[in-house]
N, C-alpha and C positions, 0 to 999 in steps of 0.2 A: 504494500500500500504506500502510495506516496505523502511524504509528510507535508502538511500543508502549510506554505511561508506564513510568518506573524508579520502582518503590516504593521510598520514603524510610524509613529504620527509623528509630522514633520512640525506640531504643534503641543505643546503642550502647558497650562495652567494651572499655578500653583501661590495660593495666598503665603505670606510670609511676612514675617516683623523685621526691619531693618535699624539698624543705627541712627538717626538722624538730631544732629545739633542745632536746639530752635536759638533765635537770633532773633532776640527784643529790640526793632527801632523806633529814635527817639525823632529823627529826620529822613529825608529821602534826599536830601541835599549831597549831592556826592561830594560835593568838598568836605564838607562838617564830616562824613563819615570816614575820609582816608585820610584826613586828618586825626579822629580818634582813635582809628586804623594803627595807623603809623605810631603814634605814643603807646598804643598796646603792644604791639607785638615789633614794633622798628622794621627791619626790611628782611624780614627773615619768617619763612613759610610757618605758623604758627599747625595748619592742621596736613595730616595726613592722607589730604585726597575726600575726606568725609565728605557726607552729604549734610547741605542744610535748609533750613524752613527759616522763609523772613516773619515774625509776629508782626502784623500791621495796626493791632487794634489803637498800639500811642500814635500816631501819624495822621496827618490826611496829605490829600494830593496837595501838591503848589498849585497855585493858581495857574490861570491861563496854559498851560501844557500837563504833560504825562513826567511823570520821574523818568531820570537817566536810567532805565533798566541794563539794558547793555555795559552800562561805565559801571551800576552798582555788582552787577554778576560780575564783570570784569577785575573790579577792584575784592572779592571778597577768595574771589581764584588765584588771585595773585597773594595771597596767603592761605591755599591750601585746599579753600572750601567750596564744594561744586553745591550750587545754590539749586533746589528742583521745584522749589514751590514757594508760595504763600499760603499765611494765612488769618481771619479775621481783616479786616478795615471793609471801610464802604464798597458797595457794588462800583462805582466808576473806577476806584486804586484796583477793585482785584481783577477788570474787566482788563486794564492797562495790563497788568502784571500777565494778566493769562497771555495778549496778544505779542509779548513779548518773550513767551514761549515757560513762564513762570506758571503754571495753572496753581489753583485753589485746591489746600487740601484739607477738607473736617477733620474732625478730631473724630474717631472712630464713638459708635453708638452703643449704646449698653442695655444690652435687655430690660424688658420694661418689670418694674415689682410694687411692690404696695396697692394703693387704688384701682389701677392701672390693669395686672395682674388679678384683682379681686373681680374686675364686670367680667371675665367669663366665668363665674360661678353662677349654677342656676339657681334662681329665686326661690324654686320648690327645695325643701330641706328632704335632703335623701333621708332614707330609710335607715335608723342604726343598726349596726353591723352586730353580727352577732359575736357574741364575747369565745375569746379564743385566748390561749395564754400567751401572753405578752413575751414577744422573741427575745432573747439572751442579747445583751449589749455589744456589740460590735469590738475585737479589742482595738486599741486608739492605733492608727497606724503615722509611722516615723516621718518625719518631716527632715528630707535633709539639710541641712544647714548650710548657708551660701557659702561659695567659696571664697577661704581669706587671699586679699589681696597682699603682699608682698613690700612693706617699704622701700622706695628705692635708698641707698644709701652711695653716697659722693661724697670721696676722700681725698681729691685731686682738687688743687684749684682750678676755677672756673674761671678762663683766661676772656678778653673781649673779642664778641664774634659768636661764643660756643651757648648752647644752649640745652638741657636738662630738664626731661617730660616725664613726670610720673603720673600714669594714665591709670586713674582709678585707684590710687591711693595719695600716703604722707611721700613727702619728700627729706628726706636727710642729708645737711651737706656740710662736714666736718675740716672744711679750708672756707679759704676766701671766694666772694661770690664777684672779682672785680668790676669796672665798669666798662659799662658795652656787654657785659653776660648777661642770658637770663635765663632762671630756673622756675618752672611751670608744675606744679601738681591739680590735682582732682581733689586731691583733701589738703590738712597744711603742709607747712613750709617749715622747717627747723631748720637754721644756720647757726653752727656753732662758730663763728668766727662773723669777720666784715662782710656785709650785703653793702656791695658801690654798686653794684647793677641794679636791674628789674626780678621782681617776684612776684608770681600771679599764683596765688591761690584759691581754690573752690571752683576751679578752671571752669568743671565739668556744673556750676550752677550752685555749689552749699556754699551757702549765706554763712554755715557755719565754723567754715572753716577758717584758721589764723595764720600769721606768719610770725616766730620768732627769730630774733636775735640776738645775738653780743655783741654787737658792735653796729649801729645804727648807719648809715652814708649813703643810703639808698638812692638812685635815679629816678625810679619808680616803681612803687606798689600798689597791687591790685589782689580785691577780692569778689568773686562774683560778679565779675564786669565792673563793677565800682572802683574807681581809680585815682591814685593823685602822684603828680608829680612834684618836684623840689628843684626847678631852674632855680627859684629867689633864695636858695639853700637854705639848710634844713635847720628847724628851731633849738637854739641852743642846748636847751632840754633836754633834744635828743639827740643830737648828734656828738655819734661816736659812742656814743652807750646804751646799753643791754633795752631791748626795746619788744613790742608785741603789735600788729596792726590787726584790727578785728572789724566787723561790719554790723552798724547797728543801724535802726529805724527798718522801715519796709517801703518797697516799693520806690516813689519819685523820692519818698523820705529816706533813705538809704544813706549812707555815709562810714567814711574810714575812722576810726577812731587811733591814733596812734600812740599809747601809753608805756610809760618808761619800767624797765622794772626792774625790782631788786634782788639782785646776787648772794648778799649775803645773810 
């Protein structure tokens, strides 16, 4: 008997959850943004190729034209990140974004429960069931525990140029962090020596995350996108000694808090 070929579908569909890094703006102004660009991350590819999502709901359109879609896709590429959508702002911003090859994407729907859920119950009260013994408890079954992430640790100084990503967890860095470096984590920051460069912690969006140090001179720090710089150098207070930056308020109220601390 001859065996009969399996057609191969030259098609195939398949849902999946992917990585995507959402990107809260505050402008659509493409100078304002490769300018805040630029004191984030200086000239050096901050992401890996990632994908991301623009949040539009703080923004509206400029007047009289469409945002620089082209120059803002442009400019967010040239640090790494392939822009695939928006989402949230008015129908005319997402109308723009879509024709520029940006479509709109919801936030995924959640099955419906409570009230909702209760109108397909019929009005007539069924029949009680008749009495049976009540089944033996199910025994509790094991939850595995996520897996621990790994602190990076850096023993080397951090010369200017070089750069230091701890993606998904603390960062450790046991020399100097000079200027022109910078070291980037998902959760904090710990320098056990001089920070002269930049520090971006809670990279990955925790508010709650800090940066410590010994030795205060930093260029610039960032937490959760929240940023300050020190061109007018830095207040006597704290420069050059043992120091912590943290992020307090919520939301537009957000802010660096930079407090000194003590050694001994």
């Amino acid at each position: 008997m001859a065996r009969a070929n399996k057609k191969i579908q030259t098609l195939e569909f398949k849902g999946m959850t992917i990585p995507v890094v959402s990107v809260t703006l505050r402008s659509l102004q493409a100078d304002q943004l490769a300018r805040s660009a630029a004191e984030l991350f200086g000239d050096e590819a901050f992401f890996d190729g990632d994908a991301g999502l623009l949040e539009l709901d703080g923004v509206a359109a400029p007047e009289g034209s469409a945002p620089d879609w082209p120059g803002i896709r442009a400019l967010f590429l040239r640090y790494g990140l392939r822009l695939i959508g928006v989402r949230g702002g008015d129908e005319m911003l997402a109308a723009s974004a879509a024709a520029a090859g940006l479509p709109g994407i919801a936030a995924p729907r959640r099955a419906a429960h409570g009230r909702n859920a209760a109108a397909a119950v019929p009005e007539e009260p069924a029949p009680p069931p008749e009495e049976s013994p009540a089944p033996a408890p199910a025994a509790p079954v094991a939850v595995p525990a996520p897996a621990a992430v790994p602190t990076l640790i850096i023993d080397r100084p951090m010369r200017s140029g070089q750069q230091a990503y701890a993606r998904g967890g603390d960062l450790v860095v046991l020399a100097a962090v000079n200027a022109g470096a910078e070291v980037i984590a998902d959760g904090s920051i710990h320098i056990y020596a001089p920070l002269r460069g930049r520090a971006l912690a809670g990279a990955g969006g925790d508010t709650g995350a800090r940066i410590f140090t010994t030795c205060f001179e930093a260029e610039l720090v960032s937490i959760a996108g929240v940023y300050r710089t020190f061109e007018a150098g830095i207040p006597d207070r704290l420069a050059a000694r043992p120091a912590q930056v943290r992020l307090t308020g919520q939301g537009e109220e957000s802010r660096l808090d930079i407090l000194a601390l003590r050694t001994d």
